[in-house]
C-alpha atoms as one frame of an Amber mdcrd trajectory, in Angstrom:
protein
-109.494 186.776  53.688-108.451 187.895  50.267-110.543 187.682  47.417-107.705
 185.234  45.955-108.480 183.058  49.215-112.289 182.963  48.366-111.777 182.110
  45.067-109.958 179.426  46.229-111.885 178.576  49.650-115.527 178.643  47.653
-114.524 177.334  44.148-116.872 179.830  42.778-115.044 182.443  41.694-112.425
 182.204  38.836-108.699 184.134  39.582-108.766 187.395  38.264-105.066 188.421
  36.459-103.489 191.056  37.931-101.951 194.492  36.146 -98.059 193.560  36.034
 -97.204 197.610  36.891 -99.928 198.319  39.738-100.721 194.921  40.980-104.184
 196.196  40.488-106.833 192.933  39.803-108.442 193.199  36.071-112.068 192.293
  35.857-113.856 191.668  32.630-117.479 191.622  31.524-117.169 187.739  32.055
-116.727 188.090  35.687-119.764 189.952  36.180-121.264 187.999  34.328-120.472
 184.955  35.716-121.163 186.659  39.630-124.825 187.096  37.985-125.216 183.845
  36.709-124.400 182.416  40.250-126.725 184.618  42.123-129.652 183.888  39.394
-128.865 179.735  40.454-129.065 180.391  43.914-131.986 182.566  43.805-133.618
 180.163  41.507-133.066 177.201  45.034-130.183 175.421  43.274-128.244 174.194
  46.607-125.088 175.657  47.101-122.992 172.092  46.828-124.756 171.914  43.279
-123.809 175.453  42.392-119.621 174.433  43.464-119.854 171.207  41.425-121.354
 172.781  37.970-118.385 175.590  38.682-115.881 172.906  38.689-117.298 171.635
  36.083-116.915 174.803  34.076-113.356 175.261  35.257-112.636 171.694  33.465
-113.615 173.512  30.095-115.956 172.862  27.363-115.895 169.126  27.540-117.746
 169.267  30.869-120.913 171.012  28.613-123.092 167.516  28.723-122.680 166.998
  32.597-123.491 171.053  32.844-126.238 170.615  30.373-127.589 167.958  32.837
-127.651 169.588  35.720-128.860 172.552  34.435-131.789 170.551  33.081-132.483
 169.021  36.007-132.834 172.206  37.851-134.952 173.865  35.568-137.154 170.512
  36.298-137.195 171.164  39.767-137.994 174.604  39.073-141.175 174.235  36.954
-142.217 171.926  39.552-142.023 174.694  42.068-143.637 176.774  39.975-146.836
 174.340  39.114-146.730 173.766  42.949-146.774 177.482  43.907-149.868 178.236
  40.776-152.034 175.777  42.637-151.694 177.494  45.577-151.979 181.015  44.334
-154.878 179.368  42.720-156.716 178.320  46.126-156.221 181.602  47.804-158.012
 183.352  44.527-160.593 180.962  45.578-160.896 181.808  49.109-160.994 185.596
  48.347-163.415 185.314  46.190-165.572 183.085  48.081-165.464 185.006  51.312
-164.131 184.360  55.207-166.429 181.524  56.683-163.435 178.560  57.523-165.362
 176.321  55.111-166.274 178.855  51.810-164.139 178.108  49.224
């Protein structure tokens, strides 16, 4: 598979132009960018059908910036709530090391 036929296949990754004299692709800052960006979402949990819609979104252009806004809002929701979830936990194992090994010491 080409990278033109991932681009394509996943939706993810915008086509890169090509030099007219080499046929050599030309990335720009944006790419990588944009490559980072995607990674951070998935890393972050956002589900992989989300990630494809808010890319077509982008793809549509600046109009799209409320529905992107939304999403992006709605992950970040998720996210904190992960977070909270994940403190009270980290929370009850300070607990148990500090109060010791016996099954019922905390």
């Amino acid at each position: 598979m080409t990278i033109s036929e991932l681009a394509d296949a996943t939706g993810l990754i915008p086509l890169v132009e090509r030099d007219a004299s080499s046929g050599h692709r030309r990335y720009r800052a944006g790419h990588a960018q944009w490559i980072a960006f995607l990674r951070n979402l998935r890393a972050c949990g956002m589900p992989i059908r989300d990630i494809r819609a808010y890319a077509r979104l982008v793809a549509k252009g600046d109009s799209t910036w409320p529905a992107r806004q939304s999403m992006l809002a709605a992950h970040r929701d998720r996210v904190a709530a992960t977070i909270e979830t994940l403190q009270e936990h980290r929370a009850m194992l300070d607990r148990k090391l500090r109060a010791g090994c016996a099954p019922t010491a905390l």
